[in-house]
C-alpha positions in Angstrom: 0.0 0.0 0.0 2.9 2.0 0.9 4.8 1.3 -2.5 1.6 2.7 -4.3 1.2 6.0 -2.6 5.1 6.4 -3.3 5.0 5.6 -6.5 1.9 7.8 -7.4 3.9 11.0 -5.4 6.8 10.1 -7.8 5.0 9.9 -10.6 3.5 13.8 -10.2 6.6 14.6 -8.9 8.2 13.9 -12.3 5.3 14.8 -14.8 5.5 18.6 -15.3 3.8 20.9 -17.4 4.2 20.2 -21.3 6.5 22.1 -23.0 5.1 25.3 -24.5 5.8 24.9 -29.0 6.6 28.3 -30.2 5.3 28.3 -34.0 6.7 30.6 -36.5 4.9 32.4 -39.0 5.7 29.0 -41.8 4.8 27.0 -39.3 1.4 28.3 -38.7 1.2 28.8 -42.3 2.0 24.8 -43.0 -0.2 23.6 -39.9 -3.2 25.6 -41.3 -2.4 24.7 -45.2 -2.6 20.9 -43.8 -5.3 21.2 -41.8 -7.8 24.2 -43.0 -11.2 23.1 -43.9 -11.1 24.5 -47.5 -8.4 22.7 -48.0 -9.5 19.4 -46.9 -12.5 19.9 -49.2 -10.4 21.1 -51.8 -8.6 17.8 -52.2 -11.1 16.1 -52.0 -12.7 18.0 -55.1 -9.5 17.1 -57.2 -10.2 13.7 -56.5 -14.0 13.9 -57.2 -12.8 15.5 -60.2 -9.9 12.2 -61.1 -12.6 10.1 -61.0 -14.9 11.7 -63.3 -12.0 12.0 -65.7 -11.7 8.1 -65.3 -15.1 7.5 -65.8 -15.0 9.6 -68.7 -12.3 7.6 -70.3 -13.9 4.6 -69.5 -16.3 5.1 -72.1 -14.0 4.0 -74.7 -13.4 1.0 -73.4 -15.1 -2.1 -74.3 -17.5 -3.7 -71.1 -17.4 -7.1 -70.5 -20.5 -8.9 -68.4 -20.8 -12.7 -67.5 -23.6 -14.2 -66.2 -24.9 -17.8 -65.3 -28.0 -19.5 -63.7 -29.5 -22.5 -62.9 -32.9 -23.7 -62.7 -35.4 -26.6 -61.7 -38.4 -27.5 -62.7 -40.7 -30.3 -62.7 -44.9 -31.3 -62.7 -47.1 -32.4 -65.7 -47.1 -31.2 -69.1 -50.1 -32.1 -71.4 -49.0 -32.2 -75.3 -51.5 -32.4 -78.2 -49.7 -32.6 -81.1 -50.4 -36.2 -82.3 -52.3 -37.4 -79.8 -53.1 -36.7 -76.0 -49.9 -36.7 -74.1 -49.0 -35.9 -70.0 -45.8 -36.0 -69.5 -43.8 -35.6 -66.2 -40.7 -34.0 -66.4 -38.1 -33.0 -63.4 -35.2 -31.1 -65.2 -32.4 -29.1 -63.9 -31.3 -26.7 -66.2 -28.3 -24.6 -66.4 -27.1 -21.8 -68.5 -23.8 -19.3 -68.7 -23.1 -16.1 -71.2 -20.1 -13.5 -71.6 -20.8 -10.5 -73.6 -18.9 -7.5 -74.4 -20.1 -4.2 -76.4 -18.0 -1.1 -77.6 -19.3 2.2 -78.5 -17.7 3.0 -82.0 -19.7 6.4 -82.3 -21.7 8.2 -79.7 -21.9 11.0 -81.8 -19.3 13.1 -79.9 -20.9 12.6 -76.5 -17.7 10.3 -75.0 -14.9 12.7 -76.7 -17.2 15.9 -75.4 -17.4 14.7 -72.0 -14.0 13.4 -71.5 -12.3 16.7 -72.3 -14.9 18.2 -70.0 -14.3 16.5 -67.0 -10.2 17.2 -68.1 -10.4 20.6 -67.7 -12.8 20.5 -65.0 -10.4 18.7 -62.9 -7.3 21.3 -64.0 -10.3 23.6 -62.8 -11.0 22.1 -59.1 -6.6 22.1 -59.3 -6.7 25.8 -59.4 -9.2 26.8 -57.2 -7.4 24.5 -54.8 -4.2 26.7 -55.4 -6.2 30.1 -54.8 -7.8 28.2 -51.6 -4.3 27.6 -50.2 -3.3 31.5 -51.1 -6.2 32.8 -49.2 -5.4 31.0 -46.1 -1.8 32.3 -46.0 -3.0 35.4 -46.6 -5.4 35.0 -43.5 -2.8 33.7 -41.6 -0.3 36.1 -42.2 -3.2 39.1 -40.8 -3.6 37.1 -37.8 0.2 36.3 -37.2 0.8 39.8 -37.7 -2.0 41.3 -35.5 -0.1 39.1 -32.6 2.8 40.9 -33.4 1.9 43.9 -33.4 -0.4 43.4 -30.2 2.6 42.0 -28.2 4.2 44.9 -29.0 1.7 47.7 -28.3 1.6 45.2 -25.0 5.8 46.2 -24.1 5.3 49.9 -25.0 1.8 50.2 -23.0 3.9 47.7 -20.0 7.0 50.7 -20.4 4.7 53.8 -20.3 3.0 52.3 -17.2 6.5 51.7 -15.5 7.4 55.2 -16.4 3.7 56.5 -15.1 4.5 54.4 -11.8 8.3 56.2 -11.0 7.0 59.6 -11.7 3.7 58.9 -9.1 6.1 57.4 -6.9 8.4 60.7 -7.1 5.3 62.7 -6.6 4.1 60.8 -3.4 7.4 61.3 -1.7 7.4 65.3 -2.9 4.0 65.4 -1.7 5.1 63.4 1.3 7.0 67.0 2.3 5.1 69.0 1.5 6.9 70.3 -1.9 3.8 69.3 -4.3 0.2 69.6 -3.8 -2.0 67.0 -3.7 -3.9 67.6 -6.4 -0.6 66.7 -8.8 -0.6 63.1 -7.0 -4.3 62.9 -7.5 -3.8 63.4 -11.3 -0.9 61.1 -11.4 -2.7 58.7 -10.1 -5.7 59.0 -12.3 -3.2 58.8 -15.1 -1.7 55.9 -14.0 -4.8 53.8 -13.3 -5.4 55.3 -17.0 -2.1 53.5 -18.2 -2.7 50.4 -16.3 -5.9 49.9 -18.3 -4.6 50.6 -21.0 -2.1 47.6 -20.3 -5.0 45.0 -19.2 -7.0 46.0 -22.7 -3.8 45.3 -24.2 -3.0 42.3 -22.9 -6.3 40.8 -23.2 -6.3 41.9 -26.8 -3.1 39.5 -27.2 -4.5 36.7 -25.4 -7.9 36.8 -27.7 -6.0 37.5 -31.2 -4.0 34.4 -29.9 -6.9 32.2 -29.2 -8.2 33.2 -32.9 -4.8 32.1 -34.8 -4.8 28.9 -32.9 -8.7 28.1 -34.2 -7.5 29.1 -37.7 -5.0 26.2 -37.4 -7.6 24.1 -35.7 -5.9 23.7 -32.5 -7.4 23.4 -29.5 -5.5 24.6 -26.5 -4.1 27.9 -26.3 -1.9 26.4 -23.3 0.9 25.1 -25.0 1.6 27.0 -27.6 3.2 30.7 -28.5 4.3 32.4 -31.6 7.7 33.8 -32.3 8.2 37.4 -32.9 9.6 38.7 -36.5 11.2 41.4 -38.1 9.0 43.6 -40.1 10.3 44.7 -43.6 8.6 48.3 -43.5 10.9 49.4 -46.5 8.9 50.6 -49.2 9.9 48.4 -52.7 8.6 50.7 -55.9 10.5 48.8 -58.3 8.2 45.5 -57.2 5.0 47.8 -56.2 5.0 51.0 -57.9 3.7 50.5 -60.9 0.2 49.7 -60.4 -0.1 49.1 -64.7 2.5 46.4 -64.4 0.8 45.0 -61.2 -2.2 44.4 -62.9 -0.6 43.0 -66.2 0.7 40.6 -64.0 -2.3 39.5 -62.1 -4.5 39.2 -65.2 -1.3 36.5 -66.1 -0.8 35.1 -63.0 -4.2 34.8 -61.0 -4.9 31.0 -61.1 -8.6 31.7 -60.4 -9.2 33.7 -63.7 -7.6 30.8 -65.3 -10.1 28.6 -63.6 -13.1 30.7 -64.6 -11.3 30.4 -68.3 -11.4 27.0 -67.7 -15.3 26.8 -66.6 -16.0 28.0 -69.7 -14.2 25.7 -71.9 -15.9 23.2 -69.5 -19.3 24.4 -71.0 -18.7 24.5 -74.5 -17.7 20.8 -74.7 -20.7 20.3 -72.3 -22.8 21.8 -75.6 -21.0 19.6 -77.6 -22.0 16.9 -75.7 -25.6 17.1 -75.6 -25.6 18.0 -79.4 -24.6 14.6 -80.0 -28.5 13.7 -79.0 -29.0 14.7 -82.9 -26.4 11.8 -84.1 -26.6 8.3 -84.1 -25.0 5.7 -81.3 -23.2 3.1 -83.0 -21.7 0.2 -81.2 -20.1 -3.3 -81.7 -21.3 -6.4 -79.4 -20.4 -9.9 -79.1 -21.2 -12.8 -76.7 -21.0 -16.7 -75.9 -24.1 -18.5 -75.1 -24.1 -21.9 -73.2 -27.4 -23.6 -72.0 -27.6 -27.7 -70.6 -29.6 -29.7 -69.0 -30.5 -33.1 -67.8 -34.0 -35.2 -66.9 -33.8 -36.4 -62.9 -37.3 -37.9 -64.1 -39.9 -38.4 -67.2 -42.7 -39.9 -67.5 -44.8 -39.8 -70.4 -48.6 -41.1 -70.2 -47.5 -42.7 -66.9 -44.6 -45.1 -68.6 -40.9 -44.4 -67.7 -39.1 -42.8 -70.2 -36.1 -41.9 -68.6 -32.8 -42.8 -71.1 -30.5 -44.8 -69.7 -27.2 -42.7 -70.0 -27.4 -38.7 -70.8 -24.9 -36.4 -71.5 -22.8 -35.2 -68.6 -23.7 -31.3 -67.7 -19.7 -30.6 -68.3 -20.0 -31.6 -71.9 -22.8 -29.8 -72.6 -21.6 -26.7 -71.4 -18.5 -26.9 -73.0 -20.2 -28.5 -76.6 -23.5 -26.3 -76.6 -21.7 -23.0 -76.4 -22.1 -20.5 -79.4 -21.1 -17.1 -80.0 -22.9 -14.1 -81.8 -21.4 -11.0 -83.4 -23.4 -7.4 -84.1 -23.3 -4.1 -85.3 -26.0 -2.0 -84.4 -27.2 1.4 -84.6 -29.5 4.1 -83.3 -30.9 7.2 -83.8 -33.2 9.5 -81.8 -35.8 10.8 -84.5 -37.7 12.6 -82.2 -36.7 12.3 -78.3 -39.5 14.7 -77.1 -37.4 17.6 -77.2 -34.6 16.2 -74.4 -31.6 17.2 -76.7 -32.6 20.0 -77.6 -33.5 21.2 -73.9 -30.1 20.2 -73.0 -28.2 22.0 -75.8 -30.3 25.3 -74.7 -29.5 24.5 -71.0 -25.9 24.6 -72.0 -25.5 27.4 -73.8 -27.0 29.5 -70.8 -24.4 28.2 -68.3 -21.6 28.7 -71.0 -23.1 32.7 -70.8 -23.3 32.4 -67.3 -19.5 31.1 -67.2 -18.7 34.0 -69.6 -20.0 36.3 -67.0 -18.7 35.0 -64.2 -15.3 35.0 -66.2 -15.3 38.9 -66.8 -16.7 39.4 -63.1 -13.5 37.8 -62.0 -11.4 39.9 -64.3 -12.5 43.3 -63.2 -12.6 42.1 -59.6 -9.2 41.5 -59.9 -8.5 44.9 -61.5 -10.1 46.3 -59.0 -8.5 45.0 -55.8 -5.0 45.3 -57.4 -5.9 49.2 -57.5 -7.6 49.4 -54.7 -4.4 47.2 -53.1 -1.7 49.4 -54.8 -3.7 52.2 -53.6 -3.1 51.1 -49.9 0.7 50.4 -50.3 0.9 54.1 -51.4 -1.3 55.1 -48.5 0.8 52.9 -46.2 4.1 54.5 -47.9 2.4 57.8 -46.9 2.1 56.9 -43.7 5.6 55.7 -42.6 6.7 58.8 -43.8 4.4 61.1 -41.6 4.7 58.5 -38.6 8.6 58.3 -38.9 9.1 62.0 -38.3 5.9 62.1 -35.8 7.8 59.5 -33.8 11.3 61.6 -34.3 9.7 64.9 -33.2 7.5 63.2 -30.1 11.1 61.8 -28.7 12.7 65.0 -29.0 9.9 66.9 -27.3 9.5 64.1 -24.3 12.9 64.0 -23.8 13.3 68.1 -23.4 10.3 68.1 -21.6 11.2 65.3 -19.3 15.1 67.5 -18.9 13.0 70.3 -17.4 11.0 68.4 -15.7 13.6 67.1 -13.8 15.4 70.2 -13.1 11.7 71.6 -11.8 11.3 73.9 -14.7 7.7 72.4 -15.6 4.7 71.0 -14.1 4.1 67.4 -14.1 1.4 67.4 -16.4 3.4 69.0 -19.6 5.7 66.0 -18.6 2.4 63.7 -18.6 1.4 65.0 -22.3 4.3 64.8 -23.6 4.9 60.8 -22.6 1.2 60.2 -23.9 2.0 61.7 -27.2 5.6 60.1 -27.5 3.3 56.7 -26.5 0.9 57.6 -29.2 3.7 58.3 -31.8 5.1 54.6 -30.9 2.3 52.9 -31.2 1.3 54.8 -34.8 5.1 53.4 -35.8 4.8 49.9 -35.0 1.0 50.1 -36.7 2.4 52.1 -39.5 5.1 49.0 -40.1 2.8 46.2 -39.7 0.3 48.2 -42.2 3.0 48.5 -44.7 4.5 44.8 -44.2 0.7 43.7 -44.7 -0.2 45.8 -47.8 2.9 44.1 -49.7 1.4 40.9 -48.8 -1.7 41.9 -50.1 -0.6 42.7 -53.1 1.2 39.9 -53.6 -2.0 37.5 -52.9 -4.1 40.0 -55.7 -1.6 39.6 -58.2 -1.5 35.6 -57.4 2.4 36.3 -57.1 2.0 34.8 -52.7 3.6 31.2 -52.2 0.6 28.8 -51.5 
């Protein structure tokens, strides 16, 4: 009993926490490329799509079909032909066939719909491709937004360690009487101001983690942490000036406005197809034939007629066999309309593809604008922040010199560490924002590594 306790106190003893994973920005990228839901589904659209594309090909293949029964019958049997006779008969019976046909012309319809369900699954193939684009895209925001919020979390932790020194300085001045209270007071309100700012902050981080890890499907939140990175804020013109060359290179590069392209190929071999409804279907078909059987009993008018010996079952299966060979051929004169339905059906989703093909190509336009338009704004605005920032430091740190020496109040010194603060946190956004609108031009021009 004693050995049990001691061995379940060692066994806690020695079974710490897991070890927290830190994930990188690939990593997260690869976990949620292998296990994302659209994905997933995407695959398994390629491989709906492999199997049509066998079936398709099937079709010119030739099918082969065997078959076999056996049967048993017996009772009375009254014949007429000569004269009145009942006859009992107990028989078993058996019978075997193997046929085979092959289309020689369907009109079309097997070519049509092979190189339909061809393109169709170079279709699924692509939108699979854009699928895995979008997600690092997605990933990349949320990886960022961690970032960025573990960083506004050290410069809001900092300004609230600064706010702390300065409200412990003032309750010591106060202390002796060489500031009022009322410049404690506001200290203080300033600092429980700071503080919140801290908890929002943190929280913030904690939440933005808990939504990254359910983008990669994982459950616990507990084990796992991201690494920090380097933000390239540097503006690039040569790759991302030019928004005329941008969108050249989308309309070439964006694998979903080759799958739309693709859709509509899909549905002009799919009109092909059902126009073969006004051809004819001609195929080749062959088969053996085998039948036996063999009399357990007969009886004819009551008198035994039963043969002494009959041919074994084996030999009749194997001697009775005989094969056929046919061409036929047919042809819909008047199928109520079907084909005709079908070939008007088809047309209308070919325009509807045609549509949905130019709706993709001015979307895609569009965004790259609108994208190109952002990287400008977000050029624009690491200009204006970087000298913000420059000129916020200067101030703080003259203000702060004065401050010290008692030339100023506290609450010019206060100011001038919110707006330093501010200008810090508009930096770090400003660098994210820039790092994240090269990225996004890179997904709209179909240029991002899936």
């Amino acid at each position: 009993m004693w050995v049990y306790f001691l061995g379940i106190s060692f066994s806690l003893a020695t079974t710490g926490p897991a070890p927290v994973r830190t994930l990188s920005l690939d990593d997260c990228i690869g976990i949620a490329l292998q296990n994302s839901t659209a994905v997933l589904k995407g695959n398994n659209d390629v491989a709906l799509a492999g199997t049509q594309v066998l079936a398709a090909y099937g079709q010119y293949l030739p099918n082969v079909q065997a078959a076999g029964g056996y049967n048993y019958d017996y009772g009375n049997n009254y014949y007429g032909s000569t004269g009145p006779y009942l006859a009992y008969t107990a028989r078993s019976a058996y019978n075997y066939q193997l046929t085979s046909s092959l289309n020689i012309f369907t009109g079309y319809y097997n070519y049509s719909n092979f190189k339909a369900a061809k393109l169709n699954r170079n279709a699924a193939e692509l939108t699979l491709v854009r699928a895995r684009q979008d997600i690092e895209l997605d990933i990349t925001q949320s990886y960022l937004q961690v970032v960025l919020d573990r960083k506004i979390v050290v410069l809001d932790s900092n300004n609230l360690n600064t706010s702390l020194d300065r409200e412990n300085q003032l309750q010591a001045l106060s202390d002796v009487g060489r500031v009022a209270r009322t410049d404690l007071y506001q200290q203080q309100a300033q600092t429980s101001s700071d503080k919140l700012s801290l908890i929002n902050a943190q929280n913030r981080l904690k939440n933005d983690k808990i939504q990254l890890l359910q983008k990669l499907r994982i459950d616990s939140s507990d084990y796992y942490d991201f690494e920090d990175m380097s933000i390239d804020d540097g503006a690039d013109a040569g790759k991302y000036g030019d928004v005329g060359t941008l969108v050249e290179e989308g309309l070439k590069t964006r694998v979903d406005l080759r799958s739309a392209e693709l859709n509509v190929q899909v549905s002009e071999w799919n009109i092909k197809k059902f126009r073969s409804g006004y051809l004819p279907v001609v195929s080749v078909g062959g088969g053996l034939y085998n039948n036996g059987a063999s009399f357990n009993a007969l009886k004819v008018n009551g008198v035994d007629e039963l043969p002494s010996s009959q041919t074994s079952q084996l030999t009749q299966l194997y001697k009775n066999t005989f094969g056929l060979v046919g061409i036929s051929a047919t042809w819909n004169i008047f199928d109520r309309y079907a084909t005709k339905s079908n070939v008007a059906a088809a047309r209308i989703l070919t325009d509807n593809a045609r549509i949905d093909k130019e709706d993709t190509r001015i979307a895609i336009v569009a965004r790259i604008r609108m994208a190109h338009n952002d990287y400008i704004n977000a050029v624009q605005q690491m200009e204006t922040v970087g000298k913000g920032l420059e000129a916020a430091q200067e101030a703080f740190d003259a203000v702060n010199a004065r401050y010290k020496q008692g030339a100023t109040d506290f609450i010019t010194e206060s100011n001038a560490q919110q707006v330093l603060l501010q200008a810090q946190q508009n930096k770090i956004q400003a660098s994210v924002n820039m790092l994240l609108q090269k990225k996004a031009i890179d997904f709209f021009t179909g240029t991002i590594a899936p």
